[in-house]
C-alpha positions as CSV (number, residue, x, y, z in Angstrom):
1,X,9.4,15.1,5.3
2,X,6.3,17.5,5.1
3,X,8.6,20.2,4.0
4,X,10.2,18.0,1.1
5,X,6.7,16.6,0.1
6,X,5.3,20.1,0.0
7,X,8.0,21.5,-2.1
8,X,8.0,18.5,-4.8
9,X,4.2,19.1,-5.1
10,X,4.4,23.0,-5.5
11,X,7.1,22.5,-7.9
12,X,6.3,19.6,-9.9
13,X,2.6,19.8,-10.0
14,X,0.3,16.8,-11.1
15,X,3.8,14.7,-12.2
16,X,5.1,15.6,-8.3
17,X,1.9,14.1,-7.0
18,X,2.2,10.9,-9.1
19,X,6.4,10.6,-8.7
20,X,5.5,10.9,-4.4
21,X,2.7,8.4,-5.0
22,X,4.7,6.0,-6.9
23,X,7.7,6.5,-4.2
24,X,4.7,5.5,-1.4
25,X,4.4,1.9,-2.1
26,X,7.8,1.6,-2.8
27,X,9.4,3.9,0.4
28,X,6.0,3.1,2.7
29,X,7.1,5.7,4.9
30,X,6.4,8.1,2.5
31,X,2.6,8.6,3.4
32,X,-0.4,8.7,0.8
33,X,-2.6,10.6,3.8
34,X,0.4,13.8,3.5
35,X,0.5,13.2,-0.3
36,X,-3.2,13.6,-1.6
37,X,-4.7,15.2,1.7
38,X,-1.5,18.2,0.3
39,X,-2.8,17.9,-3.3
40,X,-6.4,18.0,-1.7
41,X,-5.2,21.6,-0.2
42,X,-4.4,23.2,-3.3
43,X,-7.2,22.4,-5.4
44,X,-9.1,24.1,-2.4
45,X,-6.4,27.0,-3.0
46,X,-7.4,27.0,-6.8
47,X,-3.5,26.1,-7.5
48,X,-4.8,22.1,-8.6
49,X,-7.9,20.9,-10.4
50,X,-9.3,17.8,-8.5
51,X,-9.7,15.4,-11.6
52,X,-6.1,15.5,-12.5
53,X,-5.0,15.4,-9.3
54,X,-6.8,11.5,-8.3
55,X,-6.0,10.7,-11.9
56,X,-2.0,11.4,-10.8
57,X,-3.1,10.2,-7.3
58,X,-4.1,7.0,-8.8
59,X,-1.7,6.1,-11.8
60,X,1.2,6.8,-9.4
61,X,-0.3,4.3,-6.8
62,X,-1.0,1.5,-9.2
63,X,2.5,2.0,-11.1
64,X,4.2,1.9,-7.5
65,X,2.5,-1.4,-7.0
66,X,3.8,-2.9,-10.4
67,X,7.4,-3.9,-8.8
68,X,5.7,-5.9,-5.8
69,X,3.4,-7.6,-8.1
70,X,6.3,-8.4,-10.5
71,X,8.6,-9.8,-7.7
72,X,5.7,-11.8,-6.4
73,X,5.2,-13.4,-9.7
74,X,8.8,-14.2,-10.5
75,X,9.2,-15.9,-7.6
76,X,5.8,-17.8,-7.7
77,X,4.9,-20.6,-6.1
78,X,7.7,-22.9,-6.7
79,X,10.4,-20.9,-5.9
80,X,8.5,-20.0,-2.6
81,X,8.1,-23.8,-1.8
82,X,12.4,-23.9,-0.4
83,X,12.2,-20.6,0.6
84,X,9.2,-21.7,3.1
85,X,10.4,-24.8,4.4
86,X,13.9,-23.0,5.1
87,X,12.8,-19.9,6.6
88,X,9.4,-19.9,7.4
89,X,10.2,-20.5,11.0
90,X,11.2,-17.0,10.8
91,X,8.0,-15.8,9.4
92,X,5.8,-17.9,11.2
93,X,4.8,-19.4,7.6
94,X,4.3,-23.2,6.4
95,X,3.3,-24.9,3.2
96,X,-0.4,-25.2,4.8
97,X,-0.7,-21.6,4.9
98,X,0.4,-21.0,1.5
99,X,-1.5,-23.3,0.3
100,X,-4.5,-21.5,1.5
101,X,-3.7,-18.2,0.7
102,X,-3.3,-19.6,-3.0
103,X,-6.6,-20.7,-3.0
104,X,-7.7,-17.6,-1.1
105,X,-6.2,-15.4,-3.8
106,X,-7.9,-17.7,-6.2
107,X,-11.9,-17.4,-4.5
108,X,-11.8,-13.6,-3.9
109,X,-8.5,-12.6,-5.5
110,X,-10.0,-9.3,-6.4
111,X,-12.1,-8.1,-3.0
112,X,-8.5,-8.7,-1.2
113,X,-6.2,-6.5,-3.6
114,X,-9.9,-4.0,-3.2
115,X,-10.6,-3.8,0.3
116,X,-6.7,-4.2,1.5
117,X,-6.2,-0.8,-0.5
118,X,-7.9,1.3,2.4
119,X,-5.3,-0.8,4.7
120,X,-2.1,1.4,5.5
121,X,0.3,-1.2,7.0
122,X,-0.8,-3.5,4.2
123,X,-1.8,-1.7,0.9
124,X,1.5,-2.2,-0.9
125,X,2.7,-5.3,0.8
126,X,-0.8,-7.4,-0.9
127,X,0.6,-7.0,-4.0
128,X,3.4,-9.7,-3.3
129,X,1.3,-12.3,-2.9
130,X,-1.5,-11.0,-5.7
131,X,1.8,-12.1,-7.3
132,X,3.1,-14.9,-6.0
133,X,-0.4,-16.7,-6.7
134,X,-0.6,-15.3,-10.1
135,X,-3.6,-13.3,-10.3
136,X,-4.3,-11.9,-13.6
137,X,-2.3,-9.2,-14.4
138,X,-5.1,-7.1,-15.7
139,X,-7.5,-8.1,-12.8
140,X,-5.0,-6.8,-10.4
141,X,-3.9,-3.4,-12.2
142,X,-8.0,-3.0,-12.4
143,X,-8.8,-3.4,-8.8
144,X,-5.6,-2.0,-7.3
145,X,-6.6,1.5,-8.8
146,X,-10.6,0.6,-8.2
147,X,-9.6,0.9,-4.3
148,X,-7.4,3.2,-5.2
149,X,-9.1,6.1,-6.4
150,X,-11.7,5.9,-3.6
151,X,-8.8,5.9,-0.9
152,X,-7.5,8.9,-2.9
153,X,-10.8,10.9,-3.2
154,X,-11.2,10.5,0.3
155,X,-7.6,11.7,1.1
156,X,-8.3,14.8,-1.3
157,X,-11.5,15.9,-0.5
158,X,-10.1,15.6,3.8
159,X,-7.4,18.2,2.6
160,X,-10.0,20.2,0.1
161,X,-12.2,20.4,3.2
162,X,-10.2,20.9,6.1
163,X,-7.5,23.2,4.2
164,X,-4.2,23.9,5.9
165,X,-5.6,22.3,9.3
166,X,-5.0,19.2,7.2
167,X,-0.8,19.6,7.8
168,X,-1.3,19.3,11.2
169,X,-2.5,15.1,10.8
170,X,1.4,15.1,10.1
171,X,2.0,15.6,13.7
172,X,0.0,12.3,14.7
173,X,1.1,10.3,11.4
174,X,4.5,9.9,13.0
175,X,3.7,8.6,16.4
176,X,0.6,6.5,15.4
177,X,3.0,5.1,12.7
178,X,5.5,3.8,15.5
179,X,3.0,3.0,17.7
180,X,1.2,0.7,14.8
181,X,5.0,-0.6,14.2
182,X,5.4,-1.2,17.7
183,X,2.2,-3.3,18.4
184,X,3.0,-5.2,14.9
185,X,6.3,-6.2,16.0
186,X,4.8,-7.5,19.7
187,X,2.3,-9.2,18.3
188,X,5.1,-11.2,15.8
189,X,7.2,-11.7,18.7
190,X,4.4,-13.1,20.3
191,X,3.4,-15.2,17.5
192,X,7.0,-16.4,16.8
193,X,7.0,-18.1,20.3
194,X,4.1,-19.8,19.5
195,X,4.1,-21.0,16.4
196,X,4.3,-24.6,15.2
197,X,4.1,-25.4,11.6
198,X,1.5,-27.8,10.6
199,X,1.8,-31.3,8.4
200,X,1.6,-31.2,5.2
């Protein structure tokens, strides 16, 4: 993947940066860290200018979240209401916990889509339920890239800094990846056996 990632930057420049970036939150394996900390290496390599490349860094990331967002707020909260009471034994999920999150979402709507941003298991999936509880559109386009760009400078400035030491992170992205998969999965498992749904 390094290889391919590397090749579609070199050859498409800022627009490679922001088609990989946009391809992140949609393909999550595809990982921001490789992307911009990559990008961060050539502007080191005076090959990229480091302005251009958050801007792409950024408008990539908040266009890749756009689907999410929109799939969230199609379905909405009455849709969701079957879909919960039908299968939310599989996703350890009940109307009490919905209901929460909606008013959540509603409190500190922005700080979540923010903060979750510097979240790597969770970062694309927030924008479902930004959705689904139908934060403003404009509120969540605004704080998605707000957390955006400072995950991205810090990606960048990693690879500007450590220059082609930076590749080698590739070689623990993949096991601490499974490893963070692995424990997620236990700890659903776990969770699954549990879990009781509450009254509404």
């Amino acid at each position: 993947m390094t290889d391919w990632v590397i090749h579609l930057i070199d050859g498409g420049g800022y627009w490679g940066i922001a088609l990989l970036m946009v391809l992140e939150n949609v393909f999550p394996p595809i990982p921001s860290e490789l992307i911009m900390g990559i990008g961060g290496i050539r502007v080191g390599q005076g090959r990229m200018e480091m302005i251009p490349l958050l801007i792409a860094g950024t408008v990539g990331t908040t266009i890749g979240n756009i689907p999410w967002y929109l799939l969230g707020y199609t379905l909405g909260m009455e849709r969701l209401r079957p879909f919960v009471k039908r299968f939310g034994r599989f996703m350890t999920l009940d109307w009490h916990t919905i209901t929460h999150l909606n008013r959540l979402f509603a409190s500190h709507g922005e700080k979540i889509v923010f903060v979750i941003r510097f979240m790597p298991a969770f970062r694309t999936i927030v924008s479902l339920p930004a959705g689904i509880f139908r934060m403003h559109p404009m509120r969540f386009l605004i704080w998605t890239a707000a957390g955006s760009t400072i995950w991205n400078i810090i990606l960048a400035s990693a690879g500007y800094f450590m220059g082609a030491h930076f590749k080698r992170i590739d070689d623990y992205l993949g096991p601490l990846a499974t490893a963070t998969l692995a424990f997620g999965l236990l700890w659903f498992v776990w969770r699954l056996i549990r879990w009781k749904p509450k009254e509404e």
